[in-house]
PLY file of the C-alpha trace (Angstrom):
ply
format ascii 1.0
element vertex 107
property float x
property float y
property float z
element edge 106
property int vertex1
property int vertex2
end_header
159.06 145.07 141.17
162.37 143.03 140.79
164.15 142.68 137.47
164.92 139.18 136.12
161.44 137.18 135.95
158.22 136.39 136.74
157.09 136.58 140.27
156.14 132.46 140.12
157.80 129.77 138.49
155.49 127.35 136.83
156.01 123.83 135.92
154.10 120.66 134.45
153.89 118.45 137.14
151.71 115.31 134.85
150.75 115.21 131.47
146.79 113.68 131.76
146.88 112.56 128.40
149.66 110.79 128.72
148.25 108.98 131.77
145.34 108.05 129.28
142.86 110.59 129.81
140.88 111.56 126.84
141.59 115.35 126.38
137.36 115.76 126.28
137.67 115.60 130.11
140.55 117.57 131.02
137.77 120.81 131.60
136.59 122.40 134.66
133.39 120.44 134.86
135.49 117.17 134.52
138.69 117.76 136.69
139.22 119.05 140.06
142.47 119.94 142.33
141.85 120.40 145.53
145.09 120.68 146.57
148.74 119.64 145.15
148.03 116.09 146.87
145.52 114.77 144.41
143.48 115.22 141.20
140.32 113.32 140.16
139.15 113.21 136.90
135.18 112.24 135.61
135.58 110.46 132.57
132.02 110.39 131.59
132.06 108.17 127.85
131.68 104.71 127.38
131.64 103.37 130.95
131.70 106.25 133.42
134.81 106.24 136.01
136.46 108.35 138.26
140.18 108.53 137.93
142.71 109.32 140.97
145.50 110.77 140.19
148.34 110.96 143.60
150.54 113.45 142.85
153.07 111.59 144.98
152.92 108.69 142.15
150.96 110.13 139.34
152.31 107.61 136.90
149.73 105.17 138.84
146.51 106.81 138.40
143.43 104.58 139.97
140.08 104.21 138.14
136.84 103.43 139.55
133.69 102.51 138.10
131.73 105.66 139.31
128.78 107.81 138.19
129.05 110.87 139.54
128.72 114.72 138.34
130.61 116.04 140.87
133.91 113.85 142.22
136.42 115.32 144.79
139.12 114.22 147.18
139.96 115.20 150.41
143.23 117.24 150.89
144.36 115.20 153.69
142.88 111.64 153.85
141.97 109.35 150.72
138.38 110.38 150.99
136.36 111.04 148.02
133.12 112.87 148.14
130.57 112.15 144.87
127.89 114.24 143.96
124.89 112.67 141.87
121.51 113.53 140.79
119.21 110.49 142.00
116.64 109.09 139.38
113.14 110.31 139.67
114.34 113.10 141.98
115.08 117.14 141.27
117.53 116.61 144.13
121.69 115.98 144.64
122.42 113.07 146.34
126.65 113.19 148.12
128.00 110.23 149.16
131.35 109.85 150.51
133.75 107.21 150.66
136.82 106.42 152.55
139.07 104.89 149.70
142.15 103.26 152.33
138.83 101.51 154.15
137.15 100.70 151.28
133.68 101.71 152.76
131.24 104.38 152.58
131.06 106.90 155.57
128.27 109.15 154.60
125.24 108.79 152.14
0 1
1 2
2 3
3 4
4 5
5 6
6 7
7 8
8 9
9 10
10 11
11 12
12 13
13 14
14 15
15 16
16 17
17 18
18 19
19 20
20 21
21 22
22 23
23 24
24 25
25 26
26 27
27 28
28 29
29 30
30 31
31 32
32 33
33 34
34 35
35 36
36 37
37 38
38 39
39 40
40 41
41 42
42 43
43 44
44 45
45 46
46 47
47 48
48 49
49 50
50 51
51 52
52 53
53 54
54 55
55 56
56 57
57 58
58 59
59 60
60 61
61 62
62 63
63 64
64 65
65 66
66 67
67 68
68 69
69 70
70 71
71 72
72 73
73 74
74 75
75 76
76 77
77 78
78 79
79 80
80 81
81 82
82 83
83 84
84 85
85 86
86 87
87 88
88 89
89 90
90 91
91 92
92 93
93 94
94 95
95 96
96 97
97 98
98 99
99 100
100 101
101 102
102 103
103 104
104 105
105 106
């Protein structure tokens, strides 16, 4: 092994609090990274939304008005896949959603 430091460098790229995210949500059932492209955060008090975080501009996160347990965004596209129990059913229901087009592509 080399001398001099750690095999990785590591660095904060955002701060979610300071983008307004209550520091409840920033857990592993709340927030996922799919890749270094996006993040997507459930905020699930008061009125339940989804926030989008591009890492290209993360000081202008998007939020939606979403219910969802599961929320995560394609590596590539801006294409968000939801994951939700449906009422009066045992069973997950995914939807996903082409954010650019503004419509739903799968239910």
């Amino acid at each position: 092994m080399s001398q001099g430091g750690a095999p990785i460098a590591v660095k904060e790229a955002v701060s979610l609090p300071a983008l307004g995210i209550n520091a409840a949500h920033i857990t592993f059932t709340h927030v996922t990274m799919e890749s270094d492209r996006c993040i997507a955060v459930r905020e699930t008090t008061g009125a339940n939304n989804v926030v989008i975080i591009d890492m290209a501009n993360p000081l202008q996160p998007t939020r939606r008005q979403i219910t969802a347990d599961s929320a995560l965004m394609n590596p590539v596209s801006k294409v968000i896949a939801l994951k939700a129990l449906v009422a009066g059913t045992t069973s997950d229901h995914l939807q996903i959603f082409n954010l650019e087009m503004k419509s739903k592509m799968k239910s």
